[in-house]
C-alpha positions in Angstrom: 46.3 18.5 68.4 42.9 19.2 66.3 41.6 22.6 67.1 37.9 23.1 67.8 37.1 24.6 64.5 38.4 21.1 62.6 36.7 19.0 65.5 33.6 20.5 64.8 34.0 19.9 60.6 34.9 16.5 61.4 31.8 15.7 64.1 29.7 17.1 61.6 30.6 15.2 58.6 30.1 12.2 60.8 26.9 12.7 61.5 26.1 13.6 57.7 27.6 10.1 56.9 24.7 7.7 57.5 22.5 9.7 56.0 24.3 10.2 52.7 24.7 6.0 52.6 20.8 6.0 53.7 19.9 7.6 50.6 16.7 6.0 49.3 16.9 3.8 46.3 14.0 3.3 43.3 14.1 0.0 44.4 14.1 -0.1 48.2 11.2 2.7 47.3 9.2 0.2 45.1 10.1 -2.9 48.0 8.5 -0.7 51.1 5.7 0.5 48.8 4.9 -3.4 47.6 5.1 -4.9 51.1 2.4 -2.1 52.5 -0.9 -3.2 52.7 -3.3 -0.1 50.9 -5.8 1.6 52.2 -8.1 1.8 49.4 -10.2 4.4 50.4 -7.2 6.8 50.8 -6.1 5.4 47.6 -9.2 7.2 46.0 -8.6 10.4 47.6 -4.9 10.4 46.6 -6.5 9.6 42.7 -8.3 12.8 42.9 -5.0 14.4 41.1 -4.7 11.8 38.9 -8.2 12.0 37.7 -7.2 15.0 35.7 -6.0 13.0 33.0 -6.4 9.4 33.8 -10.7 10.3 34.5 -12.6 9.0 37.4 -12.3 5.5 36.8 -9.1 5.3 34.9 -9.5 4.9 31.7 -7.0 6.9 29.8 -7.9 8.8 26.6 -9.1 6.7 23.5 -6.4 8.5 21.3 -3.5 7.0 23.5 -2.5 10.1 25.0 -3.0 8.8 28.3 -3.1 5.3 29.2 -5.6 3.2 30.6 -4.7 1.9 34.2 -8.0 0.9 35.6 -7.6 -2.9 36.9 -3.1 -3.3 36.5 -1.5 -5.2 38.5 -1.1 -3.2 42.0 2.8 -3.9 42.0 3.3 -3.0 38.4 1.7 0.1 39.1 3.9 0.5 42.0 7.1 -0.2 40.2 6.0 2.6 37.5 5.3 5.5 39.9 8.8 5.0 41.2 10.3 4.4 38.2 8.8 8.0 36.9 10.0 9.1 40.5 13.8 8.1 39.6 13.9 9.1 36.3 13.5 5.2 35.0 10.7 6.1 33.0 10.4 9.6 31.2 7.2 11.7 31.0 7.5 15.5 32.4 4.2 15.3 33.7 4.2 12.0 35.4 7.5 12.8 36.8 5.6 15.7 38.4 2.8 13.7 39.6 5.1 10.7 41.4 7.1 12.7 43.3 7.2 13.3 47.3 4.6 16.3 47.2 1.7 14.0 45.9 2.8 11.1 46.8 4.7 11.9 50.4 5.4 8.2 51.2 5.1 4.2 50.6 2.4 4.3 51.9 0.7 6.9 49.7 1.9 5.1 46.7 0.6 1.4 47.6 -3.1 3.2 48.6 -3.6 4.7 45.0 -1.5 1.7 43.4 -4.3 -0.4 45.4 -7.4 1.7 44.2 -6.3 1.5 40.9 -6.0 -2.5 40.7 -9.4 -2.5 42.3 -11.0 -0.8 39.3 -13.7 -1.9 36.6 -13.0 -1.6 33.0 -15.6 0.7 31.8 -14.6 2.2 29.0 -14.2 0.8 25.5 -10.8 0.9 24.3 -9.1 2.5 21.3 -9.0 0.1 19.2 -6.4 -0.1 15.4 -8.1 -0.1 11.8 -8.1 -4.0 12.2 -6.0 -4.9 9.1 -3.3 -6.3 10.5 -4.8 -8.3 13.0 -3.9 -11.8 11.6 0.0 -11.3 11.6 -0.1 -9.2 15.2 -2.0 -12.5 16.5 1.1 -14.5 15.0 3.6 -12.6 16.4 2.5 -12.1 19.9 1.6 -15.4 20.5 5.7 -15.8 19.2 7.4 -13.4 20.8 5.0 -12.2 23.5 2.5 -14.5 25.3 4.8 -16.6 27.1 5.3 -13.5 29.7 2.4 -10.8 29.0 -0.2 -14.1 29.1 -2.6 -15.5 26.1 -4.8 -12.7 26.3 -2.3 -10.7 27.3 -3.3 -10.3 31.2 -0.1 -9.9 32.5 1.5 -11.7 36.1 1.9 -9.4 38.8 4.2 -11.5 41.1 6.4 -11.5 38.0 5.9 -7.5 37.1 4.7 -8.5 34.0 1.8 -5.4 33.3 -1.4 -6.1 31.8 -1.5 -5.3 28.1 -5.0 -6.0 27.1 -8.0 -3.6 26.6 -5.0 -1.2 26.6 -5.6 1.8 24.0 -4.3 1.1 21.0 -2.6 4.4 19.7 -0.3 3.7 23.2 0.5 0.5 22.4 2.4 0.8 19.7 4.0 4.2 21.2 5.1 2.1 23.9 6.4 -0.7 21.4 8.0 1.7 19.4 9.5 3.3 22.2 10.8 0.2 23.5 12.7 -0.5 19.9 14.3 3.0 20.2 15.5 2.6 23.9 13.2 5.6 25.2 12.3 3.2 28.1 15.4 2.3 29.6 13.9 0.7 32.4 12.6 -2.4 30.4 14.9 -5.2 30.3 17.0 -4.9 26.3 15.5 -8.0 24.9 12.5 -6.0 24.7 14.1 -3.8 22.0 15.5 -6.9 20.7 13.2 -9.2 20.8 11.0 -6.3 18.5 13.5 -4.6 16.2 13.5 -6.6 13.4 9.3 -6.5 13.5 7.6 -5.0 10.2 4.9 -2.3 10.3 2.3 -4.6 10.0 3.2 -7.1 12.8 3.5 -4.1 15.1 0.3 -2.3 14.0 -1.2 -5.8 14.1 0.0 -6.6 18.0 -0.9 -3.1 19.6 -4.8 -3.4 17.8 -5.4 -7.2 19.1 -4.3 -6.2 22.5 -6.6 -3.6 22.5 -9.7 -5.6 21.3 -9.0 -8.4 24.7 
């Protein structure tokens, strides 16, 4: 017969059970978030931290140090902030700024994922030297536009993020990055699809994105 003492370990793991199996996921984080309606008001009072780096109306830092996400797609910004929150995406500071203290729910996230989407572009870009602007042109339109768009808008529905009037010096970070598999989130025929791209064609795509 079980004494008490065993009983007790055995009720107790029980009731530990569904909780362990109930463990949220990035993705049923980024499915609750995306079905939320935002309240874009809050949104703007949750950007307030964000502001920091991102400035008032999101426009990054010209040198690429921080991006420009004024006016993405409200789902891919969604998908990002979880992504940093699961360690899909790797940036010490933005792994600090997604998790559950400043962002506390779904519904925190969709708010200042719907602010964002909601803002103006109003400041000019960082923009390349321009010399390789004929062969980038080439190559995106290749390799790139059937998903990220002509002019390099993007499709929300498909998580595909907006690329243009996005600072140049991030770009090609972010392409370079994809080639050396230091976004392992991003589906591999991104890596593949750019790893056999010169200097020039890479220099050429991050600078005409920039200019849309």
């Amino acid at each position: 017969m079980m004494g008490s003492k065993a009983f007790s370990f055995v009720l107790l793991a029980m009731t530990l059970l569904p909780a362990a199996v109930a463990a949220p996921s990035a993705q049923q984080d980024y499915l609750d978030a995306a079905r939320l309606v935002p309240d874009v008001a809050r949104g703007a009072q949750v950007f307030g931290s964000c502001a920091v780096c991102h400035g008032v109306r999101g426009g990054g830092s010209a040198d690429g140090r921080v991006p420009r996400i004024a006016g993405q797609h409200q789902k891919v910004i969604i998908r990002q902030l979880v992504d940093y929150r699961y360690e899909k995406r790797w940036d010490p500071v933005m792994e600090h700024m997604a998790d559950q203290f400043l962002l506390p729910d779904a519904q925190a996230i969709s708010d200042v994922a719907g602010f964002l989407a909601t803002l103006e572009v109003t400041v000019q870009a960082g923009i390349g030297p321009a010399t390789y602007l004929s062969a980038g042109r080439q190559t995106y339109l290749a390799r790139c536009s059937s998903c990220h768009g002509s002019a390099g808008q993007g499709n929300e529905k498909a998580l595909v993020p907006r690329l243009a009037g996005q600072h140049y010096a991030y770009l090609l970070r972010q392409l370079h990055d994809a080639i050396d598999g230091r976004r392992p989130q991003l589906a591999s025929s991104h890596g593949a699809m750019l790893k056999d791209l010169d200097r020039d064609a890479l220099q050429g795509m991050a600078d005409l994105l920039s200019r849309f």
